[in-house]
GUVEXKE-639509 format. One record per atom (N, C-alpha, C, O): residue in one letter; residue number from 1; x, y, z. Coordinates in pm, whole numbers, always signed. Example, Ala and Ser with C-alpha at 12.3 -4.5 7.8 and 13.67 -1.06 7.14 Angstrom:
! residues 2
drenfi;kevex;u;v;w
A;1;+1319;-569;+780
A;1;+1230;-450;+780
A;1;+1320;-330;+780
A;1;+1424;-332;+846
S;2;+1285;-225;+708
S;2;+1367;-106;+714
S;2;+1290;+3;+787
S;2;+1341;+114;+804
//
This chain:
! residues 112
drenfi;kevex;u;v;w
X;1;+882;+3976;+5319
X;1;+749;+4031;+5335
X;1;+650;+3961;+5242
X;1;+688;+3947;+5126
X;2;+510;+3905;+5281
X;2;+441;+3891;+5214
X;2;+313;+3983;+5135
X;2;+204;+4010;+5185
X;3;+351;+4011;+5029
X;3;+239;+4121;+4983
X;3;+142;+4073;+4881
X;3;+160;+3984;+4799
X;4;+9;+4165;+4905
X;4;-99;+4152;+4798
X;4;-84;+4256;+4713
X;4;-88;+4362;+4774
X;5;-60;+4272;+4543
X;5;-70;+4368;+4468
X;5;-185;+4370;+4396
X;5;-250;+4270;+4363
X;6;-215;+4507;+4366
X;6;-337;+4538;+4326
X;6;-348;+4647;+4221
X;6;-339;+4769;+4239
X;7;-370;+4581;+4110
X;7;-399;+4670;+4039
X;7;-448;+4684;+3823
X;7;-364;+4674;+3734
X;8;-567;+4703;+3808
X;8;-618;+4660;+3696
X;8;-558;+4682;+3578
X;8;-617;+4678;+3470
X;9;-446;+4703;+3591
X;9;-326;+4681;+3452
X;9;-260;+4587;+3482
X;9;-182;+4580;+3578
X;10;-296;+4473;+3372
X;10;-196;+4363;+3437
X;10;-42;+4399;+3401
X;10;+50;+4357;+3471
X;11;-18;+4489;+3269
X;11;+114;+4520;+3261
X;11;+162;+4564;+3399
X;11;+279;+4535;+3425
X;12;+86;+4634;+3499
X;12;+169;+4717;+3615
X;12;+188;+4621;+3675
X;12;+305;+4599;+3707
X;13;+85;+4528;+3716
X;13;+83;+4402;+3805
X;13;+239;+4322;+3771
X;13;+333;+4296;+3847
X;14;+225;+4304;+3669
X;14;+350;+4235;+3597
X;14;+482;+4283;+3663
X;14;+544;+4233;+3757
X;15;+516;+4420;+3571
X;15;+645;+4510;+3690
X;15;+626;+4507;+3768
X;15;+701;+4432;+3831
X;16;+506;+4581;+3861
X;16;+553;+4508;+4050
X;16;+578;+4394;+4128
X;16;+651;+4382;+4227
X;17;+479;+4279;+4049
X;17;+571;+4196;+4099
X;17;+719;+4120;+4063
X;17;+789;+4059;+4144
X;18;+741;+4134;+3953
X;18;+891;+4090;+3942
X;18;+993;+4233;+3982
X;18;+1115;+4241;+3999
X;19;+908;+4313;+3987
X;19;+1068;+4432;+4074
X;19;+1046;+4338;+4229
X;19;+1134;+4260;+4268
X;20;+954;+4355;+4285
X;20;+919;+4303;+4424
X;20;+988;+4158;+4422
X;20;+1089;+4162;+4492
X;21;+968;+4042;+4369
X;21;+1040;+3952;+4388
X;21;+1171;+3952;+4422
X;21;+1228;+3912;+4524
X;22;+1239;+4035;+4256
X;22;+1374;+4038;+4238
X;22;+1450;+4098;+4420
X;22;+1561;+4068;+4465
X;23;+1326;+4200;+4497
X;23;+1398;+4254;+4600
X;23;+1390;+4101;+4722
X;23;+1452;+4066;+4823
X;24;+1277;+4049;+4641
X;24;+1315;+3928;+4788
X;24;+1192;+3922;+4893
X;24;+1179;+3866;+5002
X;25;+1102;+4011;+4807
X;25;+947;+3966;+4845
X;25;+845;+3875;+4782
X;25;+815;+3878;+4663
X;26;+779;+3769;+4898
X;26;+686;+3677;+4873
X;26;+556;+3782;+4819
X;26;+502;+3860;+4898
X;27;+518;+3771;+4681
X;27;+371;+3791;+4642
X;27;+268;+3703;+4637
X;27;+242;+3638;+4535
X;28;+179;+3691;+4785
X;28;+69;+3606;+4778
X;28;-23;+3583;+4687
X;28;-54;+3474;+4638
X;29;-80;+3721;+4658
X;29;-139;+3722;+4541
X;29;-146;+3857;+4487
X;29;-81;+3952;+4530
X;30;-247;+3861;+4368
X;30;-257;+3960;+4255
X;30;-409;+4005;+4269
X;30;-494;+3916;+4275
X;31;-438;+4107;+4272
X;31;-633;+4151;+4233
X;31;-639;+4242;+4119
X;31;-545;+4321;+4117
X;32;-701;+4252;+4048
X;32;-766;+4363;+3942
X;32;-864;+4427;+4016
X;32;-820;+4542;+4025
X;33;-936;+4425;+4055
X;33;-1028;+4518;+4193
X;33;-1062;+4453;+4272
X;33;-1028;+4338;+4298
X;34;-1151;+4536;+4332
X;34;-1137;+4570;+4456
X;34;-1168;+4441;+4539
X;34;-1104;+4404;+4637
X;35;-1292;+4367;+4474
X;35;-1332;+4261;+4573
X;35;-1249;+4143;+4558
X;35;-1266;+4048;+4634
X;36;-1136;+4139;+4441
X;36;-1074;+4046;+4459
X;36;-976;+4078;+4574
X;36;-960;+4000;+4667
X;37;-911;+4196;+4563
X;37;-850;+4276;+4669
X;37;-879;+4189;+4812
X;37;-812;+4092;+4846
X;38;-952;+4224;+4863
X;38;-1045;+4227;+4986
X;38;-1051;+4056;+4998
X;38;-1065;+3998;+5105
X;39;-1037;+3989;+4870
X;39;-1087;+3849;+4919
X;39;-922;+3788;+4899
X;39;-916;+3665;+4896
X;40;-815;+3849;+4888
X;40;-699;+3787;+4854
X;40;-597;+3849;+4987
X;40;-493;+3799;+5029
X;41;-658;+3961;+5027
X;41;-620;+3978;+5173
X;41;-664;+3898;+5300
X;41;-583;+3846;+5377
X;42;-812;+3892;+5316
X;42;-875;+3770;+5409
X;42;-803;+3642;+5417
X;42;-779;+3566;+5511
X;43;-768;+3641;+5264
X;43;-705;+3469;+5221
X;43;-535;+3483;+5258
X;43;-482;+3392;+5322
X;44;-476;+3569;+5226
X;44;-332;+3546;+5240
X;44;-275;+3616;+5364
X;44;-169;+3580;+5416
X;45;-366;+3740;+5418
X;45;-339;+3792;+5553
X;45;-181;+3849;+5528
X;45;-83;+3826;+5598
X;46;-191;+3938;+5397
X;46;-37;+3973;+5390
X;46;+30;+4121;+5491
X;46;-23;+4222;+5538
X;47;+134;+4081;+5492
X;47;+205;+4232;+5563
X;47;+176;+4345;+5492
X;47;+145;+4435;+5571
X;48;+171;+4387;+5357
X;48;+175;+4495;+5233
X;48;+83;+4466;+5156
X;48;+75;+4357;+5100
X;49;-12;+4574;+5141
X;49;-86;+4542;+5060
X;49;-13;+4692;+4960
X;49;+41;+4791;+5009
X;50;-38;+4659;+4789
X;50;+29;+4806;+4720
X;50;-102;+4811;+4631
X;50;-120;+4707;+4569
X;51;-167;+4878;+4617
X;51;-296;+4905;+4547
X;51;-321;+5016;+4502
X;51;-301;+5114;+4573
X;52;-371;+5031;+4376
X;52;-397;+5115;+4310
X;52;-489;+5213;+4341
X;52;-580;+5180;+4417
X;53;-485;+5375;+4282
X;53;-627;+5397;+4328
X;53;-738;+5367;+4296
X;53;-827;+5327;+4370
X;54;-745;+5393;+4125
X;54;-824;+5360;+4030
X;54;-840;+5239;+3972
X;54;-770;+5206;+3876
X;55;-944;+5150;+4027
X;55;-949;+4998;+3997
X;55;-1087;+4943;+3856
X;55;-1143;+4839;+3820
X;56;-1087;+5102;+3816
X;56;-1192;+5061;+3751
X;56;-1381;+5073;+3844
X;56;-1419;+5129;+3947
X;57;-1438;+5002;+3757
X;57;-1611;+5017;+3810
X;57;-1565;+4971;+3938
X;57;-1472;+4891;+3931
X;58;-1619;+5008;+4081
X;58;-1645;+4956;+4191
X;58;-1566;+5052;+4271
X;58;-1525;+5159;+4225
X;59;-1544;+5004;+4412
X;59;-1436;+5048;+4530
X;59;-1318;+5097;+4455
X;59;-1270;+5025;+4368
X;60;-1266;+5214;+4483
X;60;-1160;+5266;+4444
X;60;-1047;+5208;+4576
X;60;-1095;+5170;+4683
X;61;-890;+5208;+4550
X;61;-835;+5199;+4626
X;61;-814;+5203;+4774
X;61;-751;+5128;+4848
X;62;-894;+5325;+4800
X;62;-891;+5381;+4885
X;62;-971;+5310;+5004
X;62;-951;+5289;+5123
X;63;-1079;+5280;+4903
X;63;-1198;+5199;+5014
X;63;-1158;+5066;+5038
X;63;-1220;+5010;+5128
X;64;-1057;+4990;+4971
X;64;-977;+4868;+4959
X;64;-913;+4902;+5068
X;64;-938;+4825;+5160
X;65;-827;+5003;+5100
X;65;-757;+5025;+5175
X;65;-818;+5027;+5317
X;65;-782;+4938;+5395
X;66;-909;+5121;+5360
X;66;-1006;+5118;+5456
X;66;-1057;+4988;+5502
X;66;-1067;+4966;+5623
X;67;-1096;+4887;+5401
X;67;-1195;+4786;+5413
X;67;-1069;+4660;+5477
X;67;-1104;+4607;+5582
X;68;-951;+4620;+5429
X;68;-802;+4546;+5471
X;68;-725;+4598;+5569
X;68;-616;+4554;+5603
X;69;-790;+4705;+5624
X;69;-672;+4795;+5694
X;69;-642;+4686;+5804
X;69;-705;+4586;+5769
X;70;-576;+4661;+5918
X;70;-543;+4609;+6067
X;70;-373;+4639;+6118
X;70;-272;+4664;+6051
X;71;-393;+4625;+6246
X;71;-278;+4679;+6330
X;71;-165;+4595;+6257
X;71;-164;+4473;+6242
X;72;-85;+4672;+6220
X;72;+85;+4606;+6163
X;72;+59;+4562;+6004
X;72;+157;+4505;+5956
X;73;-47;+4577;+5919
X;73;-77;+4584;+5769
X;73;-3;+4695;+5747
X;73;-10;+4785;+5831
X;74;+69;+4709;+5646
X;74;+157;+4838;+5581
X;74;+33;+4821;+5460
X;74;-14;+4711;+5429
X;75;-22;+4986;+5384
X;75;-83;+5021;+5273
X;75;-26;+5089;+5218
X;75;+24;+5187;+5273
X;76;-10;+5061;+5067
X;76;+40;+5148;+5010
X;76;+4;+5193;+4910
X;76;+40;+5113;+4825
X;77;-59;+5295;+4852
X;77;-139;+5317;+4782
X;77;-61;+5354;+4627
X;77;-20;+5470;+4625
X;78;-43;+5300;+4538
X;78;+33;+5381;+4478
X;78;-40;+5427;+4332
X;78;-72;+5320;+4281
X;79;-66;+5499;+4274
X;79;-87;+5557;+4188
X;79;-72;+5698;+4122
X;79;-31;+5795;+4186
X;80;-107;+5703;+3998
X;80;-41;+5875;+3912
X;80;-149;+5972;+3972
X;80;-147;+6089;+3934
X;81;-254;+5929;+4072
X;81;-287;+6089;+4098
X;81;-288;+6144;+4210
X;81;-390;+6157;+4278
X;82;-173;+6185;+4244
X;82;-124;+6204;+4356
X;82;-157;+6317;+4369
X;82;-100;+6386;+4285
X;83;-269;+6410;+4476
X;83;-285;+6520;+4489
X;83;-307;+6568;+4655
X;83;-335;+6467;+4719
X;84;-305;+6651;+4715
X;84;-317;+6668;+4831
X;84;-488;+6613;+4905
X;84;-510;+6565;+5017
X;85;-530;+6626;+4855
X;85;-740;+6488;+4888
X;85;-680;+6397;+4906
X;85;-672;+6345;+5017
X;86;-593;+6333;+4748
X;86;-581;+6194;+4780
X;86;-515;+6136;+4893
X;86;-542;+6033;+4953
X;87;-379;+6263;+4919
X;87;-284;+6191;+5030
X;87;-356;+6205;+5153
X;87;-334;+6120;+5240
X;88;-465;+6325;+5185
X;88;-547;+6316;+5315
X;88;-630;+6193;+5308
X;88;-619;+6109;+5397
X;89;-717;+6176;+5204
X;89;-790;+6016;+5214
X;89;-723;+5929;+5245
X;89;-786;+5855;+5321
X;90;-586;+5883;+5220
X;90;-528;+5781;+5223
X;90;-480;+5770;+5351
X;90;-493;+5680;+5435
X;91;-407;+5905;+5354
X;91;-394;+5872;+5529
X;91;-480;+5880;+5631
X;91;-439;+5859;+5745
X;92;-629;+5918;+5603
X;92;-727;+5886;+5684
X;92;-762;+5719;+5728
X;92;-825;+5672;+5823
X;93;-711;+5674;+5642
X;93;-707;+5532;+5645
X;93;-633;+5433;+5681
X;93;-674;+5317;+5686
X;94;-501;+5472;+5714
X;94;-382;+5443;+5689
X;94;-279;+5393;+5664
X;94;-192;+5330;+5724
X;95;-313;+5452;+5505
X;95;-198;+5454;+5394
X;95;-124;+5548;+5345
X;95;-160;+5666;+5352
X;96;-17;+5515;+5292
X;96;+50;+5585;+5258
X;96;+91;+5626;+5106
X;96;+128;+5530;+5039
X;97;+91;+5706;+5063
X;97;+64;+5735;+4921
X;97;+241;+5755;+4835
X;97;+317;+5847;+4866
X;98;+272;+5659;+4740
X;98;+379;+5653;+4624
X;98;+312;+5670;+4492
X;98;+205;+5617;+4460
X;99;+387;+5751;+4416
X;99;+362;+5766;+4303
X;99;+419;+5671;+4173
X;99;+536;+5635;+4158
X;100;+330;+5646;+4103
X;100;+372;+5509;+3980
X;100;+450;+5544;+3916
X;100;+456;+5665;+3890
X;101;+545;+5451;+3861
X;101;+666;+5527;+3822
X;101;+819;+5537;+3945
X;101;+934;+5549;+3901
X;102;+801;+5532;+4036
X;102;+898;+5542;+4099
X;102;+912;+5414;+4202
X;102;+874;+5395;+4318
X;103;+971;+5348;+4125
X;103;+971;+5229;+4201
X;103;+1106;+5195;+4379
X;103;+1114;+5115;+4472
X;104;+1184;+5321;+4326
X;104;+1265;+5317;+4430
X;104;+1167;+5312;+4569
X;104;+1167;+5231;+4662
X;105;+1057;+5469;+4536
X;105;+982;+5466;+4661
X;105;+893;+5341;+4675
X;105;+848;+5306;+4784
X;106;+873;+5287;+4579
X;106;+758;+5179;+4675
X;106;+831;+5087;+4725
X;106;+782;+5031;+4823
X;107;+945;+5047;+4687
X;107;+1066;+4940;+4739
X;107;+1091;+5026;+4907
X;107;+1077;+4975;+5018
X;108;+1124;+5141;+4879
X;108;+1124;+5216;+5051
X;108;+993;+5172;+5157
X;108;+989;+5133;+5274
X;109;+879;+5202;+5042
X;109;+760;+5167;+5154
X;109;+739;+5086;+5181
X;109;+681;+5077;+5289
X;110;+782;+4919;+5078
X;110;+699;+4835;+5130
X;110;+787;+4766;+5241
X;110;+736;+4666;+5292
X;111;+954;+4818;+5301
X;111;+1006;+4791;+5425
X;111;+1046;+4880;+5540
X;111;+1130;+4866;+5629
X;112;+942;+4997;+5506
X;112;+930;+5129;+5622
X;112;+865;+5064;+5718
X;112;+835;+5122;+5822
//
């Protein structure tokens, strides 16, 4: 799978992509927000995008998510504030919401 990760801790950036490698996924690229987001999806056209919610000043995840969405893109939204809004926003969009920290599930999502 080729995925875009997203997200303004580069420490997290760091762990997802070497858990993600180690499973045997291509990481096209990396964004800290949103518009890099958006311009590293256009550019690499990946299967998975895993993005944060909270990217800092600008577009939150969510609108990243909305804005990259297309037929056969997997989203995955993953972040610590997982609350019943967030999982309706996300899947208004559709993504699907993992919580940070559990890397088993995002390894599930990003080959659901």
């Amino acid at each position: 799978m080729r995925l875009v990760v997203v997200d303004n801790d580069a420490a997290v950036i760091e762990l997802l992509t070497l858990d993600l490698r180690l499973e045997g996924h291509d990481i096209a690229a990396t964004a800290a927000d949103a518009d890099a987001a958006i311009r590293a999806c256009a550019e690499y056209d990946p299967e998975v995008v895993v993005v944060d919610l909270k990217l800092g000043k600008g577009p939150d995840g969510i609108e990243v998510a909305r804005q990259v969405a297309r037929p056969g893109r997997r989203i995955i939204l993953h972040t610590n504030y997982v609350s019943a809004d967030v999982i309706k926003r996300a899947e208004a969009v559709g993504a699907v919401v993992v919580e940070k920290g559990n890397l088993r599930a995002l390894r599930r999502a990003v080959v659901s």
